[in-house]
One Martini backbone bead per residue (centre of mass of N, CA, C, O) as a GRO file, in nm:
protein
  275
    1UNK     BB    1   0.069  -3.311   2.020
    2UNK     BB    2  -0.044  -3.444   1.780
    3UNK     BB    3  -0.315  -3.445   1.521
    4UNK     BB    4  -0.377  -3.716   1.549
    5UNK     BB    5  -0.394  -3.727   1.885
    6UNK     BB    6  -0.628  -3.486   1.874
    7UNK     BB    7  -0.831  -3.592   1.727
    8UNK     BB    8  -0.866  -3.892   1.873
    9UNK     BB    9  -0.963  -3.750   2.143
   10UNK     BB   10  -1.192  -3.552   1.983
   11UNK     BB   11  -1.394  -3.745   1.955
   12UNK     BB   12  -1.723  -3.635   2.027
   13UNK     BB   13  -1.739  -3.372   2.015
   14UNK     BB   14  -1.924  -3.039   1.972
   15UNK     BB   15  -1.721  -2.905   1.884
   16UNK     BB   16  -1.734  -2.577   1.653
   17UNK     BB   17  -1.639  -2.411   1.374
   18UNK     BB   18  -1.751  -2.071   1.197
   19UNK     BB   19  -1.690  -1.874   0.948
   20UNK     BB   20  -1.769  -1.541   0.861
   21UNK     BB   21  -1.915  -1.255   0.675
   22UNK     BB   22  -2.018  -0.904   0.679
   23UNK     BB   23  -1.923  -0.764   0.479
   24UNK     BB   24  -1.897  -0.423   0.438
   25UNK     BB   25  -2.236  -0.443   0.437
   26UNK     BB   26  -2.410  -0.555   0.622
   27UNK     BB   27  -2.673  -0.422   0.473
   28UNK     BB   28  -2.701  -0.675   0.191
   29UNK     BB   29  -2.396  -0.871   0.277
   30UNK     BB   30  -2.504  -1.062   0.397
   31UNK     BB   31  -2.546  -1.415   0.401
   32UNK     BB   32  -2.819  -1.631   0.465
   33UNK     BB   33  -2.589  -1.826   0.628
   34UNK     BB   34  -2.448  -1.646   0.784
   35UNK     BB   35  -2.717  -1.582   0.962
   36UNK     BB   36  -2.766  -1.914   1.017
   37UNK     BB   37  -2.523  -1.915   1.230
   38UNK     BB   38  -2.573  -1.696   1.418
   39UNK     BB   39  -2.819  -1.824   1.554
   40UNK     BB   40  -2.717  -2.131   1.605
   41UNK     BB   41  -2.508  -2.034   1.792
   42UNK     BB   42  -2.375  -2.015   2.103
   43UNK     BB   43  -2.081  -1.840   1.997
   44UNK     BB   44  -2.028  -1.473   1.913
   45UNK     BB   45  -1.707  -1.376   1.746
   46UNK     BB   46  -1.645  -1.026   1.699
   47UNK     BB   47  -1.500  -0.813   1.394
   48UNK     BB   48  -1.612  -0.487   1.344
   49UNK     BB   49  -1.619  -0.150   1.183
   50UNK     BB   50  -1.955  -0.106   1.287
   51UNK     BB   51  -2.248  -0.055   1.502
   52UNK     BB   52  -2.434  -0.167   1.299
   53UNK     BB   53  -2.299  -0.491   1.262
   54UNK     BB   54  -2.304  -0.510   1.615
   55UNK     BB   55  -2.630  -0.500   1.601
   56UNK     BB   56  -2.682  -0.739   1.408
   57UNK     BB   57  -2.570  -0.953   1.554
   58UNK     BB   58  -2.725  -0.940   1.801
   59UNK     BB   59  -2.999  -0.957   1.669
   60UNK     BB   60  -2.928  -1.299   1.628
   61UNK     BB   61  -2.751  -1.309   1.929
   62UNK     BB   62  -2.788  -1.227   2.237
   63UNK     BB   63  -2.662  -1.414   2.391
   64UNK     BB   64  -2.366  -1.486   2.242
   65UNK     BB   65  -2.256  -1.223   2.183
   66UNK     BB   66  -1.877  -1.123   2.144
   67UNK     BB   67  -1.662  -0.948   2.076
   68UNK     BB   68  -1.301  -0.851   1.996
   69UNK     BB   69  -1.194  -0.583   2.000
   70UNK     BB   70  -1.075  -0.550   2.317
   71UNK     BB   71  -0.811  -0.643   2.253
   72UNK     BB   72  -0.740  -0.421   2.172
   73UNK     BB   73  -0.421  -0.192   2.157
   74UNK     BB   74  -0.236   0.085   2.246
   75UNK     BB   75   0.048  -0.033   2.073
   76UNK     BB   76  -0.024  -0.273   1.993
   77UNK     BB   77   0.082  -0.551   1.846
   78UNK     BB   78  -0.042  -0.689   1.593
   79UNK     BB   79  -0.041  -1.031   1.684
   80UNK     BB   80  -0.119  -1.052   1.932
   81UNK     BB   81  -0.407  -0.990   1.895
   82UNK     BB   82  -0.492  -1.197   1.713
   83UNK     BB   83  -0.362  -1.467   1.921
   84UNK     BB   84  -0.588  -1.400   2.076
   85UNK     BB   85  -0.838  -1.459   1.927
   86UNK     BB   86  -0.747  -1.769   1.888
   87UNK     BB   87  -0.795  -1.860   2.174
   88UNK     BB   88  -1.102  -1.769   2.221
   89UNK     BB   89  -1.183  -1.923   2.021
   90UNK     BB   90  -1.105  -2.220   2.095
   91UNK     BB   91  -1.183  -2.208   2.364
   92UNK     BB   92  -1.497  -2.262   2.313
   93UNK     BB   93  -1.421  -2.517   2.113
   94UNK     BB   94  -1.375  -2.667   2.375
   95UNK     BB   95  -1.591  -2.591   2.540
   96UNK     BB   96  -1.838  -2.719   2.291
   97UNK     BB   97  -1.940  -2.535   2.133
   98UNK     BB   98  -2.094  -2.300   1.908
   99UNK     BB   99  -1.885  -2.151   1.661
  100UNK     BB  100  -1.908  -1.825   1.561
  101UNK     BB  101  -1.712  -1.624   1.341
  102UNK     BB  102  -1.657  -1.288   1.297
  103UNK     BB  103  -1.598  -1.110   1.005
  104UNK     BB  104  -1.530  -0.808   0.807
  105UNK     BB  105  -1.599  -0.902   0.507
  106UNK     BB  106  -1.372  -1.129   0.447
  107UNK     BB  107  -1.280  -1.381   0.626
  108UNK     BB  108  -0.998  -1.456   0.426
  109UNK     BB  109  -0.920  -1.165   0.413
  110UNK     BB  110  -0.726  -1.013   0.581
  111UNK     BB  111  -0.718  -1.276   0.829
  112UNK     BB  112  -0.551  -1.438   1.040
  113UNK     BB  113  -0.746  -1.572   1.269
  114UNK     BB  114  -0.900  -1.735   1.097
  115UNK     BB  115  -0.709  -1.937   0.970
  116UNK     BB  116  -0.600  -2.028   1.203
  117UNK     BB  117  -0.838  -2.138   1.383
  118UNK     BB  118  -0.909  -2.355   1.190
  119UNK     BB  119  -0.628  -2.493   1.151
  120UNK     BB  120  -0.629  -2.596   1.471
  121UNK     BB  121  -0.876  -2.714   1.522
  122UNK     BB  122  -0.828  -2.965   1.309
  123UNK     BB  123  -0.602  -3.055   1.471
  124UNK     BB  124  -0.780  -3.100   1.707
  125UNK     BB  125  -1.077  -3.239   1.569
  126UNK     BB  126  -1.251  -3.008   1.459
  127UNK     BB  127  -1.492  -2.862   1.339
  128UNK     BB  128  -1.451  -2.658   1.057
  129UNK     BB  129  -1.540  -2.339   0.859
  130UNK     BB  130  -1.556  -2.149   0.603
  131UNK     BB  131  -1.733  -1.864   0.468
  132UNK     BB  132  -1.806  -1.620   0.229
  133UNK     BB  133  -1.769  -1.298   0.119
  134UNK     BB  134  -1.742  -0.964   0.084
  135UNK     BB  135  -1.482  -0.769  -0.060
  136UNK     BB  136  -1.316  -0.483  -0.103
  137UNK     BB  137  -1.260  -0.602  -0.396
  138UNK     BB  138  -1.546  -0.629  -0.502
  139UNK     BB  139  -1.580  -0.341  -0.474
  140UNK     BB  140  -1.324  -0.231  -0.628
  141UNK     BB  141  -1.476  -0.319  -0.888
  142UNK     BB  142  -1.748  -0.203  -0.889
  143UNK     BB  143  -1.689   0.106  -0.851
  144UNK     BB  144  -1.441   0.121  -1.093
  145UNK     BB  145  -1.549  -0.050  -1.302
  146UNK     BB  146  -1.321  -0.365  -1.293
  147UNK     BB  147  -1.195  -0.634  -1.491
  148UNK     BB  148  -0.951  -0.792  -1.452
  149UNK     BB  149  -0.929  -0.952  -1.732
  150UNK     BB  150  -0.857  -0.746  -1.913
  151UNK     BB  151  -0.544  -0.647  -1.771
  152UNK     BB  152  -0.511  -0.760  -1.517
  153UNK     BB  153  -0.390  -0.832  -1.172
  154UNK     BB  154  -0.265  -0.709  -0.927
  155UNK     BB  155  -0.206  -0.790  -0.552
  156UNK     BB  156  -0.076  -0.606  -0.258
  157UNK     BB  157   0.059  -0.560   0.065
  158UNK     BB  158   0.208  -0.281   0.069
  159UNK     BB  159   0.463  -0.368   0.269
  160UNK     BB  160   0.513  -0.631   0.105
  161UNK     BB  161   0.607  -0.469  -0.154
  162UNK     BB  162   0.844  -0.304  -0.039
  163UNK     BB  163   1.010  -0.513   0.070
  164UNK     BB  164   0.962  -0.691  -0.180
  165UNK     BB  165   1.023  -0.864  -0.469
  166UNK     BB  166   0.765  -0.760  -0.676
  167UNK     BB  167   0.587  -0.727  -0.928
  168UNK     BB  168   0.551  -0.548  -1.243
  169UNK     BB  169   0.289  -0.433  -1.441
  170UNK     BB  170   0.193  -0.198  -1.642
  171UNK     BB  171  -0.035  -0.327  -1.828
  172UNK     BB  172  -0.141  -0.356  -1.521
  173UNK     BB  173  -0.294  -0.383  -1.258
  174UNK     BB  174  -0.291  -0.217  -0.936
  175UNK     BB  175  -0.281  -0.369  -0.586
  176UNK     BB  176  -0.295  -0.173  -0.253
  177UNK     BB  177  -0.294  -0.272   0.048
  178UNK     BB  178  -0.289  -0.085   0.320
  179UNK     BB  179  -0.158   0.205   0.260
  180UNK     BB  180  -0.221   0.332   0.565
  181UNK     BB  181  -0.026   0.118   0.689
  182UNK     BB  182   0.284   0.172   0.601
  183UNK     BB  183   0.515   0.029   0.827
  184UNK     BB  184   0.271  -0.118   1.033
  185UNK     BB  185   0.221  -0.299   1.329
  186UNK     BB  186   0.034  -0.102   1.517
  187UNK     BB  187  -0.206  -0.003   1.710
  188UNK     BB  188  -0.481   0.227   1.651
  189UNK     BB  189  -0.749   0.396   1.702
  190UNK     BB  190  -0.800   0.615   1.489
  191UNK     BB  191  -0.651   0.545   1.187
  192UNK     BB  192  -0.397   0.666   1.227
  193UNK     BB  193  -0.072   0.668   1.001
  194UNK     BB  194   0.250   0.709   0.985
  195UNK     BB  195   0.429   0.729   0.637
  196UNK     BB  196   0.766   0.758   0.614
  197UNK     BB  197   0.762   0.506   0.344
  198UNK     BB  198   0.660   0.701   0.114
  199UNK     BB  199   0.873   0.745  -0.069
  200UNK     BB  200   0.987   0.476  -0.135
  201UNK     BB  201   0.730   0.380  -0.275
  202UNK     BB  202   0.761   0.605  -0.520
  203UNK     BB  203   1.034   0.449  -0.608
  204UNK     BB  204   0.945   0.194  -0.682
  205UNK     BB  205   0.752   0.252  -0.883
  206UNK     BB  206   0.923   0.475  -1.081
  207UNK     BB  207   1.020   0.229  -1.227
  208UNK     BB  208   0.727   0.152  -1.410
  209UNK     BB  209   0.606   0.462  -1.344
  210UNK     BB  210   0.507   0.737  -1.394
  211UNK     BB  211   0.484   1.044  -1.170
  212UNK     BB  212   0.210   1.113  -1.328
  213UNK     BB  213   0.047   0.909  -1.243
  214UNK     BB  214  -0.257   0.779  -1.212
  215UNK     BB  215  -0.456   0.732  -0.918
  216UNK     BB  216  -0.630   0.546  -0.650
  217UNK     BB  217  -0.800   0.644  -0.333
  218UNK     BB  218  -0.985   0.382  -0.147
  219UNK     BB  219  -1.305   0.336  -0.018
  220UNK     BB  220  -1.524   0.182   0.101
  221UNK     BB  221  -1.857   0.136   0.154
  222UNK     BB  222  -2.041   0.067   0.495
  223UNK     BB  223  -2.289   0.240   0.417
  224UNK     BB  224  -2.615   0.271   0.323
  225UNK     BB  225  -2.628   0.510   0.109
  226UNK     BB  226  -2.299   0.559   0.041
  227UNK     BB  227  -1.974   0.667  -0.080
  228UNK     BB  228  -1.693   0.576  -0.232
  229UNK     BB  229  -1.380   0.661  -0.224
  230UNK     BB  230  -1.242   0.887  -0.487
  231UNK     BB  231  -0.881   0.941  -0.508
  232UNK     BB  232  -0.677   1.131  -0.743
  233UNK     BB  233  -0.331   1.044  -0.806
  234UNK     BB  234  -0.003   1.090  -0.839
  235UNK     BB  235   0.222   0.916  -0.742
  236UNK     BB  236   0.413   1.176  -0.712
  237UNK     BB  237   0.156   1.262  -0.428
  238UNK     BB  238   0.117   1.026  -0.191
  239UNK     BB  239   0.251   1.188   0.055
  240UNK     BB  240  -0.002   1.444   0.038
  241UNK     BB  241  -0.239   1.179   0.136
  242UNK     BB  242  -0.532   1.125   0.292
  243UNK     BB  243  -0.501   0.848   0.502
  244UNK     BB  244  -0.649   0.530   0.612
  245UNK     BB  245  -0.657   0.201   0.713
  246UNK     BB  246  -0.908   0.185   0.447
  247UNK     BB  247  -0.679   0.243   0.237
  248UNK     BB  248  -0.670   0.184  -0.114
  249UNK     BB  249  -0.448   0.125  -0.416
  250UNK     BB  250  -0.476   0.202  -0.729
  251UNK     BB  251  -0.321   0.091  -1.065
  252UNK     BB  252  -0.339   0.146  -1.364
  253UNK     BB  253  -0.251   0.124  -1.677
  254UNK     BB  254   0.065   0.297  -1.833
  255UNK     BB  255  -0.014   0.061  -2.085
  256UNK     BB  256   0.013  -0.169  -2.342
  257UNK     BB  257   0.010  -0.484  -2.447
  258UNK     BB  258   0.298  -0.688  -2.521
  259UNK     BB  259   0.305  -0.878  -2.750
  260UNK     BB  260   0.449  -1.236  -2.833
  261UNK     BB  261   0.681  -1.287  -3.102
  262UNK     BB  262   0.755  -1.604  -3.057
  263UNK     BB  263   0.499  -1.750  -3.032
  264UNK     BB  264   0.368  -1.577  -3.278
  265UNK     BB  265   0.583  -1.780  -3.444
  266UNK     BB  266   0.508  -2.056  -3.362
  267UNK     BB  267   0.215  -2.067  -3.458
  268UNK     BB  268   0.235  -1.964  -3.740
  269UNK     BB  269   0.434  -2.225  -3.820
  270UNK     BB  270   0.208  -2.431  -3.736
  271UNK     BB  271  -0.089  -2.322  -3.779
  272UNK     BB  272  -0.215  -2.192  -3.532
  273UNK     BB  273  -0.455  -2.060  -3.401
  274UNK     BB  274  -0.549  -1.685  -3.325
  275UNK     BB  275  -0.740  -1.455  -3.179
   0.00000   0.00000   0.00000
């Protein structure tokens, strides 16, 4: 079926779908917007990565709220487990409910489920909308007291770092995110995991920075009055780092950044001013 005879089909049923987040401390970061839909909603699926925030949503709709951790399987691939997700999520939404799904930190960064289930719903005719939330960069960035205007920001998922040929600008800051399940595709219960392509990592930086850079291993702090990891290490000494699944890697510049001398005699031979 068409997107078009989907929608048309969908006219007047009464299913919605809301998208939030809970911040990564639920307690303080979650907004009243996102607190007044899961209140709101008929059946609230969530997925957050810790009791506290298990207990928030529940507190605020005990009727409705409903897991999705679930679905995870010890060594099944996560795409798979996503995909139960948005089918779940979509199920409700069919079934004419008012669907609030939570997950945490920022509900459209790194988070699959979430724009699918929105781009889903919509196709099918349904209202979908998705609400930001504070992410982890939000966090790391306060944290290292970071401002990104400074000397720019790149930043990518590590593994697709590692695999594709990304762009890398030593006088900019660089954000590696999920470092500690680099080159996993499948679910671990512990959140630890092997990571054999940290080498080749290590190599890859080393062609734009000394392997003596230091860089920082974060992880947000998820508990209030929690202090958030921060581990300084040398990039090529990488691979001697205890990561898990909530490590991110920052890489400061590791040089200054050098003024463009073509275009700086182009404005100074017209007359532009610069500076």
């Amino acid at each position: 079926m068409s997107a078009a005879a989907s929608q048309e089909q969908a006219q007047g049923r009464p299913g919605q779908l809301v998208v939030v987040g809970t911040g990564l401390r639920t307690v303080g970061q979650m907004s009243t917007e996102s607190i007044a839909w899961i209140r709101a909603a008929d059946r609230v699926l969530y997925v957050v990565g810790d009791p506290v925030a298990e207990r928030a949503i529940y507190d605020l709709n005990p009727a409705g709220a409903e897991s999705l951790q679930v679905l995870y399987a010890e060594g099944q691939d996560r795409m798979a487990t996503y995909e139960g997700m948005v089918e779940r999520i979509l199920a409700c939404v069919r079934a004419g409910e008012r669907v609030c799904a939570v997950f945490y930190g920022h509900p459209g960064v790194f988070v699959y489920p979430s724009h699918e289930a929105v781009k889903r719903a919509r196709a099918q005719g349904f209202s979908a909308l998705m609400l930001p939330g504070i992410s982890a960069e939000d966090c790391l960035f306060a944290d290292l007291c970071i401002d990104p205007a400074a000397t720019g920001c790149l930043s990518y998922e590590a593994t697709d770092f590692l695999f594709n040929q990304r762009a890398m600008d030593p006088a900019s800051a660089l954000v590696l995110w999920q470092i500690g399940i680099l080159g996993n595709g499948k679910y671990r219960a512990e959140g630890r995991y092997p990571t054999p392509m940290m080498p080749f990592l290590i190599e890859k930086l080393a062609t734009r920075y000394p392997l003596s850079h230091e860089a920082i291993v974060y992880e947000a702090a998820v508990h209030f009055g929690c202090q958030p990891r921060l581990s300084p290490v040398a990039l090529g000494q990488l691979h001697h780092v205890d990561l898990s699944a909530a490590s991110t890697l920052f890489i400061g510049p590791a040089q200054a950044s050098q003024p463009d001398p073509v275009l700086l005699a182009r404005l100074q031979a017209l007359g532009v001013p610069y500076g």
